[in-house]
C-alpha positions in Angstrom: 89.8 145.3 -63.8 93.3 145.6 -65.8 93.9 149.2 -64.8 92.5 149.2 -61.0 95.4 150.7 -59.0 94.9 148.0 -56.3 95.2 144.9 -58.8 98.2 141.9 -58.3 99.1 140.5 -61.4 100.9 136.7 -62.0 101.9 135.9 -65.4 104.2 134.0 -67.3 106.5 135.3 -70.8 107.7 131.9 -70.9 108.3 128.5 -68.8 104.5 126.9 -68.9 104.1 124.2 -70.8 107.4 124.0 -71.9 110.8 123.0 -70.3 113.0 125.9 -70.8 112.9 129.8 -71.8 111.6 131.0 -67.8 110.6 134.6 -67.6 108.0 135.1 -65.1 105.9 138.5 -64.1 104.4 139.6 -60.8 103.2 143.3 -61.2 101.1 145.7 -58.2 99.6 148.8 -59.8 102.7 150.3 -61.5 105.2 148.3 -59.8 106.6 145.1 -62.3 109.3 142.6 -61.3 110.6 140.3 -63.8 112.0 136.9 -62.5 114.2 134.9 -64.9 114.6 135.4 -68.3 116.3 132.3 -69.7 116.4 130.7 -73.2 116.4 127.6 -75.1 117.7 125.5 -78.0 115.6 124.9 -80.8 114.4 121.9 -82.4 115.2 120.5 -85.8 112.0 122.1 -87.5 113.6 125.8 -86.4 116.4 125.7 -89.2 118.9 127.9 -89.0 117.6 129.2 -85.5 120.3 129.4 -82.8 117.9 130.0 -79.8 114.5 130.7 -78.5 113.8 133.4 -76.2 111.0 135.0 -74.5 108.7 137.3 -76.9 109.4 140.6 -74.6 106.4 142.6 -76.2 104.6 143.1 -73.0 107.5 144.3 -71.4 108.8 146.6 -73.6 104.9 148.2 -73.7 105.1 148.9 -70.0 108.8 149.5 -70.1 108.1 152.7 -67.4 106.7 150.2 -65.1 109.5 147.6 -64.9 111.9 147.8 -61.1 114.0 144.9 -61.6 115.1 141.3 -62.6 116.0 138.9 -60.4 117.2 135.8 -60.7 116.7 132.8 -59.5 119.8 130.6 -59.9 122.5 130.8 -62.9 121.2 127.9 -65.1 120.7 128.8 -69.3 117.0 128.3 -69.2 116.7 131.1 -66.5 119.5 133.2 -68.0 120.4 132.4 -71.3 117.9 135.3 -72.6 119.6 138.1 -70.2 121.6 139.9 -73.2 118.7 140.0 -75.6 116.3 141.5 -72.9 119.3 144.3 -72.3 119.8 144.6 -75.5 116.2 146.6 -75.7 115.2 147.7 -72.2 118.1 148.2 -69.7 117.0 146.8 -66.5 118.8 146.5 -63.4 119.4 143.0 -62.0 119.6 141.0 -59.1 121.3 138.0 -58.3 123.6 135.9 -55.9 127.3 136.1 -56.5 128.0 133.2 -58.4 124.9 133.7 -60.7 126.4 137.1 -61.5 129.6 135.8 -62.5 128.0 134.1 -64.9 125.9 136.6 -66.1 128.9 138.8 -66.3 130.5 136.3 -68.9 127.5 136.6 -71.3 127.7 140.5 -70.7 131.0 140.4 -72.0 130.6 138.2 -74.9 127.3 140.9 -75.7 129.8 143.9 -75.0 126.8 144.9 -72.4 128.9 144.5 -69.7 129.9 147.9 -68.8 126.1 149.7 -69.4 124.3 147.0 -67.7 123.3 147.8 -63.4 124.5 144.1 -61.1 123.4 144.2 -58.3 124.3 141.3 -55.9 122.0 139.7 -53.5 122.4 137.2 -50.6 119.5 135.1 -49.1 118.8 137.7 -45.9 119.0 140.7 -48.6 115.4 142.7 -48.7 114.5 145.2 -51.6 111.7 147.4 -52.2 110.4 147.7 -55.5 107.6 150.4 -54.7 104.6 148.6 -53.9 106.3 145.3 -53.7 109.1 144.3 -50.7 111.3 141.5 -51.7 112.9 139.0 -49.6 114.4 135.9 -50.6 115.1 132.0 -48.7 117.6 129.2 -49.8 117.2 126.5 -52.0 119.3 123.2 -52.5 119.8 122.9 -57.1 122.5 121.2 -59.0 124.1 124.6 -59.1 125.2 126.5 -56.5 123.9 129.8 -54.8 119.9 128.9 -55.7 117.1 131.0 -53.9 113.7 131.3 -53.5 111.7 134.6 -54.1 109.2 136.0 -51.6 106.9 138.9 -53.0 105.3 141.0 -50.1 102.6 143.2 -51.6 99.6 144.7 -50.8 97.4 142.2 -51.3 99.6 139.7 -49.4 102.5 137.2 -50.2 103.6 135.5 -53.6 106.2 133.2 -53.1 108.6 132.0 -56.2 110.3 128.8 -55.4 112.7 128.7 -58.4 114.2 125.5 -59.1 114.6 122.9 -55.9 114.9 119.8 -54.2 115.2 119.3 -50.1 119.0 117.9 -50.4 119.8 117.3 -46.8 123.2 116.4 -48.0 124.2 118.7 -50.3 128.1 117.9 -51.4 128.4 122.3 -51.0 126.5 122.6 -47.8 124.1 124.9 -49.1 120.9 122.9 -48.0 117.5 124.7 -48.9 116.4 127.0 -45.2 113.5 124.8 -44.5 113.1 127.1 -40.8 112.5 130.1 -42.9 110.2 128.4 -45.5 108.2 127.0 -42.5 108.5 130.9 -41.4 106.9 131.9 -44.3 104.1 129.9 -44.3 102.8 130.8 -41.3 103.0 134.6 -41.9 100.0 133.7 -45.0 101.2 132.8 -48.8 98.4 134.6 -51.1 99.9 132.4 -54.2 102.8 130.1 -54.9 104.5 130.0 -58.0 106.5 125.9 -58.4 108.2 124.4 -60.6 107.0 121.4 -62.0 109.9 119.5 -63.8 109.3 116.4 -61.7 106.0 116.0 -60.4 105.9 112.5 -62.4 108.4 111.2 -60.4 107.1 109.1 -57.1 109.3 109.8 -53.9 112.3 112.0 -52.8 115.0 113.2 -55.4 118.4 111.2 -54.2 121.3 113.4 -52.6 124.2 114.4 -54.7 126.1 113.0 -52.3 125.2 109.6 -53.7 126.6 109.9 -57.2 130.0 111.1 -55.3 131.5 107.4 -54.5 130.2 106.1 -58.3 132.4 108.4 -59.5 135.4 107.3 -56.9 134.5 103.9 -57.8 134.7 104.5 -62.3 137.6 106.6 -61.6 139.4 103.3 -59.2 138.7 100.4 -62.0 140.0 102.7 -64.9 142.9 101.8 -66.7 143.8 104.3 -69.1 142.5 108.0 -69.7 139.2 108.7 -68.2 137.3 111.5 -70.1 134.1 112.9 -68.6 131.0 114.9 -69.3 128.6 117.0 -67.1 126.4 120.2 -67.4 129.3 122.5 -66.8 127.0 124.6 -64.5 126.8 121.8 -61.8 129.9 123.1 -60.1 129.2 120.3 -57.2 129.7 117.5 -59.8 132.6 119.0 -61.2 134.0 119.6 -57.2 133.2 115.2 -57.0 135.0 114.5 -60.0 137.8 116.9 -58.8 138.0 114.8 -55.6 137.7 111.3 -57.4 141.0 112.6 -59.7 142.7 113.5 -56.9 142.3 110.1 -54.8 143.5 108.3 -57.7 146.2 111.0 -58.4 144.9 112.4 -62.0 145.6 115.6 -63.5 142.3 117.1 -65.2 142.1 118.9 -68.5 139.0 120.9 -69.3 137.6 121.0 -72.8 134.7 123.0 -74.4 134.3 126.8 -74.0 131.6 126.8 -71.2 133.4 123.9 -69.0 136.6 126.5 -69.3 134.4 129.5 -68.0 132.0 128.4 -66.0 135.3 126.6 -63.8 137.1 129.8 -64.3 134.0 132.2 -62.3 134.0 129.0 -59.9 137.4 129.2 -58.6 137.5 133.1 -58.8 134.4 133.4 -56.5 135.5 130.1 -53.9 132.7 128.0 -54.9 134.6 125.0 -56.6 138.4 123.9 -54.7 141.3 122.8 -57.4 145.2 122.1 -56.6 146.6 124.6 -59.0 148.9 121.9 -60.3 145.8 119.7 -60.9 144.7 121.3 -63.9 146.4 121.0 -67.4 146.5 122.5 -70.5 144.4 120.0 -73.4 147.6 120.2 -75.2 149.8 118.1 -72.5 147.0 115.4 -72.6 149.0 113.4 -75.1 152.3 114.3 -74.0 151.2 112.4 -70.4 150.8 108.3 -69.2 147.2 107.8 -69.8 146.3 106.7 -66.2 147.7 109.7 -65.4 144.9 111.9 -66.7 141.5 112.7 -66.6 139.6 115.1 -69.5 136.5 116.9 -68.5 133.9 117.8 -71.0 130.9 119.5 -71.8 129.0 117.5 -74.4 126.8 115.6 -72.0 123.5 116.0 -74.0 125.0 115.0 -77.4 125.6 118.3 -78.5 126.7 117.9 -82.2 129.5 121.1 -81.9 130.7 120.3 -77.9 133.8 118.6 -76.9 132.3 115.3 -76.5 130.7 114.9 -79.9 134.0 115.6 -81.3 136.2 113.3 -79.7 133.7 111.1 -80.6 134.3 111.8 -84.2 138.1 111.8 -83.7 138.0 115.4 -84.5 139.3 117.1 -81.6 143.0 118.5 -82.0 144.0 117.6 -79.1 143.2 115.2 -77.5 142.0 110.9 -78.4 139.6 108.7 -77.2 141.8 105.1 -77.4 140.5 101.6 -77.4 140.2 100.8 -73.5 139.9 104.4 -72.2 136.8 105.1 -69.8 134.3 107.2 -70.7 131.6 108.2 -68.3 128.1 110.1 -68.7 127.9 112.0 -65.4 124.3 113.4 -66.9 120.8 111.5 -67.9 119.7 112.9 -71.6 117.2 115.6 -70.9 113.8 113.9 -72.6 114.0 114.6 -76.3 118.3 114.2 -76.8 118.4 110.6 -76.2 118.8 110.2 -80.3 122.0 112.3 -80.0 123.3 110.2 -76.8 123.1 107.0 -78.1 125.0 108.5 -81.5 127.8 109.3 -79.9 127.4 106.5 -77.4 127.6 104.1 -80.4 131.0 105.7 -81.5 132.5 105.6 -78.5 132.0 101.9 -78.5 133.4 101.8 -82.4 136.4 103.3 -80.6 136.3 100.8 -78.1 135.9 102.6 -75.1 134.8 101.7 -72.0 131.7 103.7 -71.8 129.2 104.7 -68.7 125.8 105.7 -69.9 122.0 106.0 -69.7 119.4 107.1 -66.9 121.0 107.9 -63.4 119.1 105.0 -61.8 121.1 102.7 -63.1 124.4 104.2 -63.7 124.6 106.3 -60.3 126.1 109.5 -61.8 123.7 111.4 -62.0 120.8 112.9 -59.7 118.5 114.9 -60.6 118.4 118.8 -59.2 114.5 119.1 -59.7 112.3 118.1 -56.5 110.5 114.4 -57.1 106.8 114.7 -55.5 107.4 114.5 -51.9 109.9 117.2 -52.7 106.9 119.1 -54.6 104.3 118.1 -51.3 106.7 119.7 -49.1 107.1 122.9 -50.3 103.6 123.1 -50.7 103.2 121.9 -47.1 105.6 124.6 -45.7 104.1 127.4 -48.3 100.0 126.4 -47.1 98.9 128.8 -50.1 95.5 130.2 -50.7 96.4 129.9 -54.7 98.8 127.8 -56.5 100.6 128.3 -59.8 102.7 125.2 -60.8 105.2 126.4 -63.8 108.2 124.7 -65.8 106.8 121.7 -66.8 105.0 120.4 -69.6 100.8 120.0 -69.1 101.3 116.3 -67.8 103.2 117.7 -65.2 101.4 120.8 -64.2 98.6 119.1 -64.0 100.1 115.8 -61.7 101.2 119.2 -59.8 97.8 120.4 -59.0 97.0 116.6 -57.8 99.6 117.2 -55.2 98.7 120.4 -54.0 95.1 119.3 -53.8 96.3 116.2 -51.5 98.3 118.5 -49.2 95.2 120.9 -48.9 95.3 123.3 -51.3 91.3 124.1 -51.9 90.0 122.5 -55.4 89.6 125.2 -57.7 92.5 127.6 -56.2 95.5 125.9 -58.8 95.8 127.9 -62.3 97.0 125.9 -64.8 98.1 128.0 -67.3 99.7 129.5 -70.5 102.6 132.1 -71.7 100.4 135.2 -71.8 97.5 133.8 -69.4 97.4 136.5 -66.3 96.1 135.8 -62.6 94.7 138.7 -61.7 93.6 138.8 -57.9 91.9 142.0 -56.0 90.5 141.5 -52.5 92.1 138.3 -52.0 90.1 136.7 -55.1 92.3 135.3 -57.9 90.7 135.3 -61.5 92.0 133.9 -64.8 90.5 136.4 -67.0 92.8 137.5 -69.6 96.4 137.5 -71.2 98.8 139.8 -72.6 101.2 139.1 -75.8 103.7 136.2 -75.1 105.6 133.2 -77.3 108.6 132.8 -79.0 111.7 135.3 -80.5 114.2 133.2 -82.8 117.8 134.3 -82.1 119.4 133.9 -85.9 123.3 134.6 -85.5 124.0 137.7 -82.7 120.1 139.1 -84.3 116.9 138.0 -82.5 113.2 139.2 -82.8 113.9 139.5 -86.9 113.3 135.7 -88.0 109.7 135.3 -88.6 107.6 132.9 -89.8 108.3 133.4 -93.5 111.4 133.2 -92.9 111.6 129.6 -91.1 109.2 128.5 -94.1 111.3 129.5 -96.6 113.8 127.8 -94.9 112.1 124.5 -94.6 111.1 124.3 -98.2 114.9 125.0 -99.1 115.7 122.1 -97.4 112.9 119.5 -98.7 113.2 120.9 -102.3 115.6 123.0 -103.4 115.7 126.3 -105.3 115.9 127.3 -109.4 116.8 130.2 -110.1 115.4 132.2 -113.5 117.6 134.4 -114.3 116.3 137.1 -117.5 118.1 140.2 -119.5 115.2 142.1 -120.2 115.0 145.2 -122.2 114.3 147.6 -119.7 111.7 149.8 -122.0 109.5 147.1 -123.5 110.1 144.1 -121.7 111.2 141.9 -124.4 114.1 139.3 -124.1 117.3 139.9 -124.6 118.6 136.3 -125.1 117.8 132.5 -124.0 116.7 132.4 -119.9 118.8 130.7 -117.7 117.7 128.4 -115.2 120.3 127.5 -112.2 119.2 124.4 -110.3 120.3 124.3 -106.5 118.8 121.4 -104.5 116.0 120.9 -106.9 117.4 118.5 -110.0 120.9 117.6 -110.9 121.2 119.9 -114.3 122.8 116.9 -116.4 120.0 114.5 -115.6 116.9 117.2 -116.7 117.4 118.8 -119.3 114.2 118.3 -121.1 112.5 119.6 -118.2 114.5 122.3 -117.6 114.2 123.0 -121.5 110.9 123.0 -121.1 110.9 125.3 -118.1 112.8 127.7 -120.3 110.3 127.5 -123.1 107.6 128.3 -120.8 109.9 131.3 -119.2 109.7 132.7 -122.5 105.6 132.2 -123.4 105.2 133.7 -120.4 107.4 136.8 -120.8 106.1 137.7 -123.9 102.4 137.5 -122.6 103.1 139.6 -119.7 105.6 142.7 -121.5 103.3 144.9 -120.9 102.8 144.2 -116.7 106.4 144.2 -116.6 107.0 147.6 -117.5 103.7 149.0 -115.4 104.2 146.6 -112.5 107.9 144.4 -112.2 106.0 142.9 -109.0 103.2 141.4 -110.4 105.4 140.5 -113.5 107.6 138.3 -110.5 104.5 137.0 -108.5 102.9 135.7 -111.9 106.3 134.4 -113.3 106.6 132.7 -110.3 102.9 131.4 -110.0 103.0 130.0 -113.5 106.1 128.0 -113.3 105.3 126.7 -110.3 102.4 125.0 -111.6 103.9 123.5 -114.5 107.1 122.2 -112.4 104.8 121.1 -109.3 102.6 118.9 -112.0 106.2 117.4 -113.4 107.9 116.3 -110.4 105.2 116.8 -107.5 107.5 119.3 -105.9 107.7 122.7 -105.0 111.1 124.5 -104.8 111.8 127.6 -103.9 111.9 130.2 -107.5 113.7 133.2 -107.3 113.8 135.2 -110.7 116.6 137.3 -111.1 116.2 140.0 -113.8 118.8 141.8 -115.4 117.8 144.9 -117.3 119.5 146.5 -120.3 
């Protein structure tokens, strides 16, 4: 069924069951269009790892096949993985204008800028892809230039919503095109692809508009210097806070790398409005009365190395957080960084500083981007698919998903709820959930990705719970005998001072052990290791009931 010529595929590389890393699949026959390819930021358990991106495997196997990329909207978890995808199969992209800016800016920092094919796209743009025409509709996010992604292929329409809510109030007046949507619909949806994120939450997701006067009304009561922190991609908050400074006549200084750029593309493509002689240099903060000023900072999510963390820790060079400054949270912690909030939340108030924080219901400034379920019920309303794919979100929430569609009148039976790697195939106008290709995670380790592997991450993991010893042997290279006393160098494992009987002992058994095994060590210096490391092991395992990592280091004379 796999290789039929007449076959749609609908898969997903990453973005089910998960909150993050979206890279989605719909292939005709020969034809393959990628949608997304974001990232994400590890856990603590991924030492050492810098980010996870989509396992590409698939992709690069059918590398002849691939047309294009487009994007949905400019946020990290759709394009954070762009550079890394480039980096092995140069695919030409396409995306609105302020999405490519910041694309371009993580081109540049790759130095893939200038071999890489942009292509921009605008809501009425329509591409052909082969077998596959593409048109596109407008969605309301918490970033600007969002769109929805309509698939026209043989066997009839797949619709990609990307990321949405129905905002009829957007503060950028770039509401979602519910007349097209609606269009759509009634031309016949073969299978819609939705996101998820929020299909827990009862009701409509609020306007932005609303968290516009909270922030007028924090920035009025302030006394002193007001420093603030938001996703630096939601260029509309930024645009309110802009407006709030200038009402109480504040100049703004941006801190942390991606506030700087993300601000920078804003301006330079007319999406975000800024007197020039609003904005100041961090340096001049100090230099200025502190009602006077305003800093804006990423940081938002607790972010141990961004701005906010370390003016929290008083370690920012330019700029303090005083006793009786205001310090707002214009962001709720994304589920699973509310330990890293409330630390820097606690400082803060060490400091003390005024400080706004905590979920958006309460404080007012914040809304969330992602569609609540009458948001969800909607779309699906408008859409009236045959088949239905929820994606981003975690099982809970696909599955809540399918509840929806099911009360809107989407047939029980027709929602796939599935896996990275898990395709939908569907011939005649008959979906099936059959099979799956290669999909999961690649660890980005420093500017390399793809090379850390599971081995890797363990040996990591027992470095940090207990330490290494390292045996370090002169050996005569022809026999294998000792040359003199081993050394053993404790790193993490046992202060030296405070074992020395047991490191004695370690070294006594070093030496049995040599001496019993001369003869493998000349024939076979691996198995000489592997057993040198096997018996030491042992005896330091049944000593201390821990296991650190032994490295033997040999030194032949």
């Amino acid at each position: 069924m796999a290789n039929k010529e007449n076959l749609l595929s609908i898969f997903a590389l990453g973005g089910i069951n998960e909150i993050g890393k979206n890279m989605y699949v719909v292939q005709y026959a020969n034809d393959l269009v990628i949608i997304d390819c974001g990232a994400k930021f590890p856990d603590e358990s991924l030492l050492g790892i810098d980010l996870i991106i989509p396992d590409i495997t698939y992709l690069q196997e059918n590398k002849n096949k691939i047309r294009a990329l487009v994007v949905t909207h400019g946020h990290e978890d759709h394009i954070g993985g762009i550079p890394y995808l480039l980096n092995k199969l140069n695919v030409p992209i396409y995306a609105t204008r302020f999405t490519l800016g910041l694309i371009e800016l993580k081109l540049k920092e790759h130095k893939l800028l200038r071999t890489s094919e942009l292509n921009e796209i605008q809501s009425d743009s329509q591409l052909n892809f082969g077998n596959i025409n593409v048109n596109f509709f407008k969605t309301s996010h918490s970033i600007p230039d969002c769109l929805g992604i309509v698939f026209d292929t043989p066997e009839g329409k797949v619709v990609h919503t990307g990321d949405f809510k129905f905002d009829l109030t957007p503060v950028n007046n770039q509401g979602s095109d519910i007349h097209k949507m609606a269009e759509i619909g009634s031309q016949g949806v073969l299978a819609l692809i939705s996101e998820s994120t929020n299909a827990e939450r009862p009701g409509s997701a609020p306007s932005e508009q609303l968290v516009g006067g909270h922030i007028e009304d924090a920035f009025a009561r302030a006394t002193r210097k007001i420093i603030i922190s938001t996703f630096a991609s939601n260029v509309n908050r930024i645009q309110q806070i802009v407006n709030a400074a200038i009402k109480v006549n504040r100049k703004i200084a941006l801190l942390g790398r991606s506030m700087v750029n993300v601000v920078s593309v804003a301006l330079e493509r007319g999406y975000l409005t800024i007197p020039e002689e609003m904005l100041i240099d961090a340096q001049e903060v100090k230099y200025l009365p502190p009602e006077e000023v305003v800093v804006l900072c990423t940081g938002s999510q607790g972010e141990p190395l961004a701005a906010l963390a370390r003016l929290a820790r008083n370690q920012h060079r330019d700029v303090k957080i005083l006793p009786e400054d205001t310090v707002i949270f214009a962001a709720s912690p994304i589920p699973g960084n509310e330990k890293d909030v409330s630390r820097i939340v606690d400082h803060m108030f060490k400091i003390g500083a005024k400080v706004t924080y905590g979920s958006s219901s309460h404080t007012g400034m914040h809304v969330s981007g992602h569609g609540y379920q009458e948001d969800l019920k909607l779309m699906l309303t408008f859409m009236k698919p045959k088949y239905f794919i929820p994606i981003h979100g975690e099982y809970r929430m696909l599955h809540l998903h399918r509840l929806l569609a099911e009360s809107v009148g989407v047939e029980k039976g027709h929602t796939f709820i599935m896996k990275n790697g898990d395709v939908v195939d569907i011939e005649n106008s008959i979906a099936r959930q059959t099979r799956k290709i290669p999909a999961g995670d690649s660890y980005v380790d420093g500017v390399g990705t793809g090379e850390v592997e599971g081995i890797v991450l363990r040996d990591r993991k027992q470095l940090s719970e207990d330490g290494m010893l390292v045996i370090v042997l002169t050996l005569n290279k022809a026999d294998g005998t000792l040359f003199s006393e081993p050394d053993t160098i404790s790193r993490g494992f046992v202060y030296a001072r405070d074992s020395e009987t047991l490191l004695s002992k370690v070294s006594v058994l070093v030496k049995e052990t040599v001496n019993e095994l001369q003869e493998v060590y000349t024939q076979q210096p691996f198995i000489f290791k592997k057993e040198l490391k096997k018996v030491v092991g042992q005896y330091i395992f049944s000593q201390t009931k821990m296991k650190p990592m032994l490295l033997p280091i040999i030194i032949e004379i």
